[in-house]
C-alpha positions as a Markdown table, in Angstrom:
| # | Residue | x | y | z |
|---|---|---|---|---|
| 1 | Unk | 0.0 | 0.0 | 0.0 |
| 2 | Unk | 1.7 | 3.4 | -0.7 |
| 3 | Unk | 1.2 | 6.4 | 1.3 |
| 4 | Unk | -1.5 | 8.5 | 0.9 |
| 5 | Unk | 1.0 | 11.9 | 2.4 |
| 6 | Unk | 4.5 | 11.9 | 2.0 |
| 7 | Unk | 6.3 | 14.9 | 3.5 |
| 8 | Unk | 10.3 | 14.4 | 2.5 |
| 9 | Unk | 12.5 | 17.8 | 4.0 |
| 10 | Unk | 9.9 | 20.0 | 3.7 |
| 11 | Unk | 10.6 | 23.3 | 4.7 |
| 12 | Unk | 8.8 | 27.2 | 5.0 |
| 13 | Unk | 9.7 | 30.0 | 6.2 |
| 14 | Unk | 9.0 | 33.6 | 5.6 |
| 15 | Unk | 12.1 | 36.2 | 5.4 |
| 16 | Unk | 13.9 | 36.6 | 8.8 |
| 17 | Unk | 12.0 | 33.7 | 10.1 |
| 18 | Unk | 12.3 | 29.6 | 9.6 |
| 19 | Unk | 8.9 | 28.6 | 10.3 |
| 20 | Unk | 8.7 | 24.5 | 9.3 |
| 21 | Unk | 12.4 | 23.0 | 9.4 |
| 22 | Unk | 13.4 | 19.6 | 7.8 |
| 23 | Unk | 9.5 | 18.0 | 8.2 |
| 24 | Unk | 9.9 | 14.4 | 7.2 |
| 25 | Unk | 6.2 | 13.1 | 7.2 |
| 26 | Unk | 4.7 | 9.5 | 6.0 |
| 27 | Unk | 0.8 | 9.0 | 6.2 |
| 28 | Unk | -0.5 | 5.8 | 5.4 |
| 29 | Unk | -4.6 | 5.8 | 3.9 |
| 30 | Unk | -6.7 | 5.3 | 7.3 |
| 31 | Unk | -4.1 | 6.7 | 9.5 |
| 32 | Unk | -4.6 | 9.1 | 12.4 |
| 33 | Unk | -1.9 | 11.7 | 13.5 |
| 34 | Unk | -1.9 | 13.5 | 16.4 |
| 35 | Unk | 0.2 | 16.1 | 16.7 |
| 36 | Unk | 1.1 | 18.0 | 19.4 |
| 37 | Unk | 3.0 | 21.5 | 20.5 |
| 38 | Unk | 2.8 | 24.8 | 22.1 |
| 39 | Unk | 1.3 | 28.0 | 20.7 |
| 40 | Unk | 4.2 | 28.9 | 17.7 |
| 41 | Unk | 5.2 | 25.7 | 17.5 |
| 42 | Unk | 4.4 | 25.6 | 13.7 |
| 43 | Unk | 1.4 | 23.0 | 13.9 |
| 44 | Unk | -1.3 | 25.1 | 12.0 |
| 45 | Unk | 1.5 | 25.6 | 9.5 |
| 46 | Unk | 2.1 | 22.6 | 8.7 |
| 47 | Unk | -2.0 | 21.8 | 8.4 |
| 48 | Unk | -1.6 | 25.1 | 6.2 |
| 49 | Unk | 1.2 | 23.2 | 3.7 |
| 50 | Unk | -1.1 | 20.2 | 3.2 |
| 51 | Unk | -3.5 | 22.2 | 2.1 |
| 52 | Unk | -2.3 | 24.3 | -0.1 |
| 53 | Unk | -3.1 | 27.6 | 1.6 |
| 54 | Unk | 0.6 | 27.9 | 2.5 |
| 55 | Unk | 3.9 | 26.8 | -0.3 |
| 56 | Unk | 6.5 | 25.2 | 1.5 |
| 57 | Unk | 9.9 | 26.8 | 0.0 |
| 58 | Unk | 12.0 | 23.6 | 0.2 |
| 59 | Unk | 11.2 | 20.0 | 0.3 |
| 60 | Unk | 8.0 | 18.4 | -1.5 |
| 61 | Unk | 4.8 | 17.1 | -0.3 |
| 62 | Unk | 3.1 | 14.2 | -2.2 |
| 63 | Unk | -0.6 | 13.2 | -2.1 |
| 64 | Unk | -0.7 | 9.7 | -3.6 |
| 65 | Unk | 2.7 | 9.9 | -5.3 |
| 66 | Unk | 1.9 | 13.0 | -6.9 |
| 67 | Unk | 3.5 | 16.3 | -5.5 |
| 68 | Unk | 1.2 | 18.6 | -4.1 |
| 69 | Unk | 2.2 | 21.3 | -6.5 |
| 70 | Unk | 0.0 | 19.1 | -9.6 |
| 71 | Unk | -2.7 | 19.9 | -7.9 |
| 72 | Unk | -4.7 | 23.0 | -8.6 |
| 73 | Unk | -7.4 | 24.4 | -5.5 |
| 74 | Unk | -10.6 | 22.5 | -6.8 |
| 75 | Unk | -8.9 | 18.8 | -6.6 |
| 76 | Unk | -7.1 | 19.9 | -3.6 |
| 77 | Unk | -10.5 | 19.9 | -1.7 |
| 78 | Unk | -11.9 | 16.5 | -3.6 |
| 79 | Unk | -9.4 | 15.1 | -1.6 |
| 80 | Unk | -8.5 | 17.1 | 1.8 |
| 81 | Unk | -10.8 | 18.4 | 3.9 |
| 82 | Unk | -10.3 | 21.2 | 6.8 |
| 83 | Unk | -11.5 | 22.0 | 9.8 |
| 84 | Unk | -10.5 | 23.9 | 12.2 |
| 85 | Unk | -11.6 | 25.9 | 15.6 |
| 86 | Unk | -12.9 | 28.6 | 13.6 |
| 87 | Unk | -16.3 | 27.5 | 12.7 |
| 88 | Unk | -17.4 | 30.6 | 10.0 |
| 89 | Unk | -13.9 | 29.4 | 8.1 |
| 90 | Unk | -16.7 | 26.2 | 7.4 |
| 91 | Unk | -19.8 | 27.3 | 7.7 |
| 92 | Unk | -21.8 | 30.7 | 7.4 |
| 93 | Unk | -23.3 | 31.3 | 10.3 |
| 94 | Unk | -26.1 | 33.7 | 9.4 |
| 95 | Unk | -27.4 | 30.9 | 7.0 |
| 96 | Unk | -29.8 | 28.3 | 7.8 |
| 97 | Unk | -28.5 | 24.6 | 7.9 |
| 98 | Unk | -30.4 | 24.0 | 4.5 |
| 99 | Unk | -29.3 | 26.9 | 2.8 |
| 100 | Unk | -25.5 | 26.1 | 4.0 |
| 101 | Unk | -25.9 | 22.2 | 3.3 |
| 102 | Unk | -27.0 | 23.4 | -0.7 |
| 103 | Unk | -23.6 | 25.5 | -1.0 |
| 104 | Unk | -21.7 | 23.0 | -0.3 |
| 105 | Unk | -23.5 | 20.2 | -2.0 |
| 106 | Unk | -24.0 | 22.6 | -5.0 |
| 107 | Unk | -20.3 | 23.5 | -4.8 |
| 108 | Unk | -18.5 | 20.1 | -4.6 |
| 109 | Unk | -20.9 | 18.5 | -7.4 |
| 110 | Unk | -19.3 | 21.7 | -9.6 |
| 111 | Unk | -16.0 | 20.6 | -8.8 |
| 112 | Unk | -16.6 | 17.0 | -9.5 |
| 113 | Unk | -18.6 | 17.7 | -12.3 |
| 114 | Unk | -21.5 | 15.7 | -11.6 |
| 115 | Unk | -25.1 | 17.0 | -11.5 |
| 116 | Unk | -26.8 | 19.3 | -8.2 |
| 117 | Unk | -30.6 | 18.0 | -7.8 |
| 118 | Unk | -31.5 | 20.3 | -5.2 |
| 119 | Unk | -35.1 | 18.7 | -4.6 |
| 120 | Unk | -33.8 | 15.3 | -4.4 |
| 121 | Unk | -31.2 | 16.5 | -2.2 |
| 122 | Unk | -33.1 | 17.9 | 0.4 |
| 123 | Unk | -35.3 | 15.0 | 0.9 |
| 124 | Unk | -32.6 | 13.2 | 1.5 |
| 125 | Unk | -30.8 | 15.5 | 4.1 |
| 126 | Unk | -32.7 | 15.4 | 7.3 |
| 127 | Unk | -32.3 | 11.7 | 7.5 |
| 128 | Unk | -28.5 | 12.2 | 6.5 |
| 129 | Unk | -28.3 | 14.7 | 9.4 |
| 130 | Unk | -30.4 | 12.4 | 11.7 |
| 131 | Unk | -27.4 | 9.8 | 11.2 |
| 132 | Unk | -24.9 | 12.3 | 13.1 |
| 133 | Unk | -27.2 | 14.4 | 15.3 |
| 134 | Unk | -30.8 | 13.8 | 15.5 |
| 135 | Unk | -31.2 | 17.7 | 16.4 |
| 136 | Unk | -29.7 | 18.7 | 13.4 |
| 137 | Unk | -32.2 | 17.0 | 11.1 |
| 138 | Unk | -35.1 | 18.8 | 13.1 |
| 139 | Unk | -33.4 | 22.2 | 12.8 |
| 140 | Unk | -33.2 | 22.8 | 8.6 |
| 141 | Unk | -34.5 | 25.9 | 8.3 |
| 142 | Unk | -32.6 | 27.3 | 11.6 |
| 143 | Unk | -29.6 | 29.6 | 11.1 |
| 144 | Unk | -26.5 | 27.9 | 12.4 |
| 145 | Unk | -25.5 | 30.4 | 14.8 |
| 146 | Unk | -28.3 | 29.4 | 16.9 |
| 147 | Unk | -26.9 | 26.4 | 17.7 |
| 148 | Unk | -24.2 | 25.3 | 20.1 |
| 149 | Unk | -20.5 | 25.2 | 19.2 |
| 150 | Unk | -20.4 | 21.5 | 19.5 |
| 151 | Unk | -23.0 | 21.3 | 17.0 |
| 152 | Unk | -21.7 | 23.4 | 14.5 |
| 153 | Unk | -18.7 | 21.5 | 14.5 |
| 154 | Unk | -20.6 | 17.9 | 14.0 |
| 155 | Unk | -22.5 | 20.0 | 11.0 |
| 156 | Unk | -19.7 | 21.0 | 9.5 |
| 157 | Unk | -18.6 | 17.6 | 9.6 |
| 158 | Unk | -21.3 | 15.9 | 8.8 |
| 159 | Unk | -22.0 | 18.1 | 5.8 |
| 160 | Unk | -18.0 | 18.3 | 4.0 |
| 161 | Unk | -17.8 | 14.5 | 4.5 |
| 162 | Unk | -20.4 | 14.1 | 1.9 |
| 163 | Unk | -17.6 | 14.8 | -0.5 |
| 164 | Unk | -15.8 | 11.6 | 0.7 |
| 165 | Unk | -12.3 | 13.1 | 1.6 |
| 166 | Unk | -9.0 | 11.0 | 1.2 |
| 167 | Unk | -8.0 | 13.1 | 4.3 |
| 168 | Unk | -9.4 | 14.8 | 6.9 |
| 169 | Unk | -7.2 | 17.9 | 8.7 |
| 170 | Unk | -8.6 | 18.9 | 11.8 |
| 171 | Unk | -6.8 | 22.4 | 13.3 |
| 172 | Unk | -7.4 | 22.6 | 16.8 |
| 173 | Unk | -10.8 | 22.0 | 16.0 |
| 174 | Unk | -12.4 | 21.3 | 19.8 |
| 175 | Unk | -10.6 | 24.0 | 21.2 |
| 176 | Unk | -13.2 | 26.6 | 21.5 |
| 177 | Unk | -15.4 | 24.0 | 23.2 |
| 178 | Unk | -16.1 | 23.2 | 26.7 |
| 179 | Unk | -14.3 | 19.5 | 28.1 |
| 180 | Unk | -18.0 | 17.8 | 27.7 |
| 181 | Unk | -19.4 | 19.2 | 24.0 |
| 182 | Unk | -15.0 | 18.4 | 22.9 |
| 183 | Unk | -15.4 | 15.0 | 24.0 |
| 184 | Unk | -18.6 | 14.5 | 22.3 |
| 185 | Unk | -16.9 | 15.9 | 19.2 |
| 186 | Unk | -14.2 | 13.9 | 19.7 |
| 187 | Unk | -16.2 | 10.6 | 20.4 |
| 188 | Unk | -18.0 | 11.4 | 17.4 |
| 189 | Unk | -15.3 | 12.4 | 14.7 |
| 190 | Unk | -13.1 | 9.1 | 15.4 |
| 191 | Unk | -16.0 | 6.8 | 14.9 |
| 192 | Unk | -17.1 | 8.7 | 11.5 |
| 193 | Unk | -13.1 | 8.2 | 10.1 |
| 194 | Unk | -12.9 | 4.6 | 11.5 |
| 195 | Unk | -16.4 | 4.1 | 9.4 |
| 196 | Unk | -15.2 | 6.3 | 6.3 |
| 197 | Unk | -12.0 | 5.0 | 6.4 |
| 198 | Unk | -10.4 | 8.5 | 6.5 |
| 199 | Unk | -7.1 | 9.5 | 7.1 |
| 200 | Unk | -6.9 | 12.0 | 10.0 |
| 201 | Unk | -4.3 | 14.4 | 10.9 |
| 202 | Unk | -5.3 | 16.8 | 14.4 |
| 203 | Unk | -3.7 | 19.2 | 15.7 |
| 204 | Unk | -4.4 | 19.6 | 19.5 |
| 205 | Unk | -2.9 | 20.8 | 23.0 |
| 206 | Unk | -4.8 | 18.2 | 24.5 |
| 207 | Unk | -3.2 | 15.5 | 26.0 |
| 208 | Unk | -5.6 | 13.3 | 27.0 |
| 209 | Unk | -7.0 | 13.2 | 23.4 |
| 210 | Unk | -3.1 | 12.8 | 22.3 |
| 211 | Unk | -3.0 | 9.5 | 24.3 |
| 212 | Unk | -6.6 | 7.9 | 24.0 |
| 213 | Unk | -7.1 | 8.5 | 19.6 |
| 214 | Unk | -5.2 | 7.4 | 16.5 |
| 215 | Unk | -2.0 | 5.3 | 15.9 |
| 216 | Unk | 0.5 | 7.8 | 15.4 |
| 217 | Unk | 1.5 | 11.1 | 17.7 |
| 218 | Unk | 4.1 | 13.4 | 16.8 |
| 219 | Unk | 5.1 | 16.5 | 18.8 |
| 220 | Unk | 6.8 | 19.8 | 16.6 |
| 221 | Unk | 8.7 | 22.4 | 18.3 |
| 222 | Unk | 10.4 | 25.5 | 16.5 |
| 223 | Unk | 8.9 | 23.6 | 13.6 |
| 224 | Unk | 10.6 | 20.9 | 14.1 |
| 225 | Unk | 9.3 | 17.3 | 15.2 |
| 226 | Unk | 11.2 | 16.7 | 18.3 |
| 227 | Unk | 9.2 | 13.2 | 19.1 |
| 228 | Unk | 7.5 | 10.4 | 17.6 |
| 229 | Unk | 5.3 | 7.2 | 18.6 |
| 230 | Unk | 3.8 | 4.9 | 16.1 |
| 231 | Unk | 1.4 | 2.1 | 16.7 |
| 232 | Unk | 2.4 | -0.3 | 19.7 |
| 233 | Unk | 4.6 | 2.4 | 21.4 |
| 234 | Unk | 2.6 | 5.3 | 21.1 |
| 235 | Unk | -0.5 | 2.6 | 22.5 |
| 236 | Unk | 2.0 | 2.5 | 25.5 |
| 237 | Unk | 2.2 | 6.2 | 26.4 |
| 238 | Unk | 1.1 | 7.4 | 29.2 |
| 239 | Unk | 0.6 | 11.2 | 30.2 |
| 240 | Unk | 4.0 | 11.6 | 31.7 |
| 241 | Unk | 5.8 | 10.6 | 28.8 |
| 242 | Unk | 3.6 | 13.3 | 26.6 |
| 243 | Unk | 4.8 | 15.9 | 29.4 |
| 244 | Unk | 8.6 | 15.0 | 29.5 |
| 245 | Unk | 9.3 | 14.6 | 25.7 |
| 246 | Unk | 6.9 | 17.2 | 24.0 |
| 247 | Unk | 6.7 | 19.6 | 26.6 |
């Protein structure tokens, strides 16, 4: 099986400042990262060079053998999705659920190039929504700001994962939440990529979450990865270890 994100030297920087140094990255289809570090440690800029919205200036990133460079903005997002703590970057907030499900839906069947039945569509979505949030399905024609933070975030799940992602990046995506409506999230989001069979890579500060999902952790400092556990060792860590080697 050959990786689905290969990362080899990748660096990025702006001037006077090294930002990503030396990143050597392998992500196999169904894997989930974790990866941890401080505030400036250059974790959202590496979620940034995977998707395009930053160039690293050395180095190359490959999505299925293919540098990422080949691919232009619209097949970037056939294949990665992003979410992160910021919740308008996904969804608009002053829109009802309906009208922001029928942007997307409208907006990824133009970029795959298949055809948008809107009627058919919405007929179908409350019993979509009812699979990830029963509330949700009951709530079309509400405007997503009046709902919680925890349920904006499932939405906005719930709703890009229709597009069947390769890879999903999620940017410190439960930290605006309280402990209880992140742990939902977080119960919720690693059985939808364990169903999907989605690669995950999160970015987090959260230890716990760190030590109880995915197979791989990595911490980065100064944009650097300074630590590594994959499979049976990082199933070993415990929160001491997180605390003495990435921290």
């Amino acid at each position: 099986m050959k990786p689905l994100i290969n990362c080899n030297n990748v660096h990025f920087g702006v001037p006077g400042k090294k930002i990503i140094q030396g990143i050597n990255l392998e992500l196999m289809p169904e894997d989930f990262l974790v990866v941890l570090g401080g505030n400036g440690s250059g974790k959202s800029s590496l979620m940034k060079l995977l998707n395009r919205v930053y160039e690293y200036t050395e180095g190359d990133i490959k999505i299925a053998g293919e540098s990422i460079r080949a691919y232009n903005a619209k097949s970037i997002r056939q294949k990665i999705m992003t979410i992160s703590q910021f919740i308008n970057d996904s969804l608009f907030l002053n829109l009802t659920i309906a009208e922001n499900a029928i942007m997307i839906e409208s907006t990824y069947a133009q970029i795959n190039k298949t055809p948008f039945k809107k009627r058919a569509f919405l007929k179908e979505l409350p019993s979509y929504l009812d699979e990830f949030n029963p509330k949700l399905a009951k709530m079309l024609k509400s405007r997503v700001n009046e709902l919680s933070g925890g349920e904006q975030q499932i939405l906005a799940l719930a709703l890009y994962l229709r597009a069947k992602p390769k890879l999903l990046l999620l940017d410190e995506h439960t930290s605006a939440l309280d402990p209880k409506k992140a742990a939902a999230v977080m119960k919720y989001v690693d059985k939808v990529i364990k169903e999907q069979k989605i690669a995950c890579i999160m970015t987090t500060h959260n230890l716990d979450d760190a030590l109880k999902y995915g197979n791989k952790v990595v911490a980065i400092s100064d944009g650097e990865f300074i630590f590594e556990a994959h499979g049976a060792k990082k199933a070993k860590l415990k929160l001491n270890d997180l605390l003495e080697y990435c921290y």
